[in-house]
N, C-alpha and C positions, 0 to 999 in steps of 0.2 A: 664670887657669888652674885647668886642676879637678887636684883629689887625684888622680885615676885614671886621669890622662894621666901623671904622673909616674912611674907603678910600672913597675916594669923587668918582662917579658916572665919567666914560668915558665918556670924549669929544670926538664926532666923525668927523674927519676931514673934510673941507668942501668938496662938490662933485666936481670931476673933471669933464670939461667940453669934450666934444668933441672937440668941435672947440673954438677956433684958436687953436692947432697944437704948438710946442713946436717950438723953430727957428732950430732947429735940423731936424724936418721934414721936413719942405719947402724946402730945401736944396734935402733929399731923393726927395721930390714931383718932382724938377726939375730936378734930375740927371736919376731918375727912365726912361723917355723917351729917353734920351741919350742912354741910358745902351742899351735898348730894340733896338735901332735904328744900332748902332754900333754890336748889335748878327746877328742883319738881315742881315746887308752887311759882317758880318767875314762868315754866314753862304753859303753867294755866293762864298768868296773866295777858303772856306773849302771843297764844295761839289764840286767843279770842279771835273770833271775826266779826269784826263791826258788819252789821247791815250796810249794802253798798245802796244805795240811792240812785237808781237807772230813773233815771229820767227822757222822756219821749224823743226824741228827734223829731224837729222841727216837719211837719207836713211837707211835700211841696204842693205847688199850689193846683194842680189836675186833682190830688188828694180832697185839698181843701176842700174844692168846686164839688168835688161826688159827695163828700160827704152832707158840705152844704145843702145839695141835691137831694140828697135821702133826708135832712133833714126836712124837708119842706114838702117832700108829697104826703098830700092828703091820706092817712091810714084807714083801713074801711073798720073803724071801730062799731061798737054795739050791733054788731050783726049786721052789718052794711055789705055786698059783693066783694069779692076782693080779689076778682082775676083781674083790675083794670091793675089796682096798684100791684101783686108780682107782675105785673106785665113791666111795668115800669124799672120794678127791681129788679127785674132780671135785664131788662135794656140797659140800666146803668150798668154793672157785673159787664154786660157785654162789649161796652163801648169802655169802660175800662182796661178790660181783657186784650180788644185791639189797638189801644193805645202803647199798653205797657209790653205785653208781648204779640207784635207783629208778625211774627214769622209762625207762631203758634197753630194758626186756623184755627182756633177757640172760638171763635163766633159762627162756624159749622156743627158747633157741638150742639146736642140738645140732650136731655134727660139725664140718665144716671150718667153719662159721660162728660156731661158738661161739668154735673158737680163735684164728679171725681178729679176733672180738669183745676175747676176752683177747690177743692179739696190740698191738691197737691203742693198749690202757690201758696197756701196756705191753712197747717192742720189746725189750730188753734180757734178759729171761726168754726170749724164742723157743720158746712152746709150740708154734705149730705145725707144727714137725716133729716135736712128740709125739702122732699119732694117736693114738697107742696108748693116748692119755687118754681118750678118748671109744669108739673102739673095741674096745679090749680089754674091757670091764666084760660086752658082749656076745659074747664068743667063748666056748667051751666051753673050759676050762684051757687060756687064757691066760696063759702063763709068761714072765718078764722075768729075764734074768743080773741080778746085782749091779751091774755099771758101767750098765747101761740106771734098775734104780730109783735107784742116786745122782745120776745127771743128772736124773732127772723130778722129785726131790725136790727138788734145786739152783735147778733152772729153777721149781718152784711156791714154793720159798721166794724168790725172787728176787723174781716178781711181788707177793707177798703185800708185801715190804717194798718195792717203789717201782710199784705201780701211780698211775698219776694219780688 
């Protein structure tokens, strides 16, 4: 007779149930919403975003010099002419123009072309809605209030510091 006729016939373990759950899981059951609750609030802490702190880049120094420049011409305030000084701002714009982009022909430009030219090097300045840069220099006393030369000044110093 063989060995493996004598073995008695597997007992099969009784079936496990589903529920009730081992005392080990009740424990996971109750910790499981904790867990989830404390991701929620660590994910508010986590995503905050600090304010980043852009700071200017450094001028160089062609920058420097036009700004310089525009700081120091004469503004035709309280009613004074004021085609001599956009004569001027627009000279500087244009000797800027062919410093920085040479091959451009920008200093061919005039009128609305010109400012859509300065426009494009830079939208953030919005020169042109200042005609009056290009146009005035040609009117016979041409006069500008105070709040019109602080914004034309605003918006050329603007471009001057982030033209592309």
């Amino acid at each position: 007779m063989n060995g493996l006729e004598q073995l008695q016939p597997l007992i099969s373990p009784p079936p496990i149930g589903f529920w009730p759950p081992a005392p080990g899981w009740w424990l996971l059951l109750l910790l499981l919403p904790l867990i989830g609750f404390g991701l929620w609030k660590l994910r508010h802490f986590i995503s905050i975003k600090r304010p980043v702190v852009r700071t200017e880049q450094p001028l160089d120094p062609v920058r420097l010099a036009a700004l310089a420049e525009l700081k120091a011409m004469p503004k035709p305030y309280d009613g004074a002419p004021a085609g001599a000084w956009l004569q001027q701002v627009n000279g500087l714009l244009k000797r800027l123009c062919r410093n920085h982009y040479p091959y451009s022909q920008s200093h061919t430009l005039n009128g609305r072309k010109w400012l859509a030219f300065l426009d494009n090097r830079c939208p953030a300045a919005g020169l042109t809605r200042w005609m009056v840069l290009v146009e005035g220099a040609y009117k016979p006393e041409c006069k500008l209030d105070d709040k019109a030369i602080a914004g034309l000044t605003q918006a050329v110093d603007t471009w001057i510091r982030k033209h592309v």
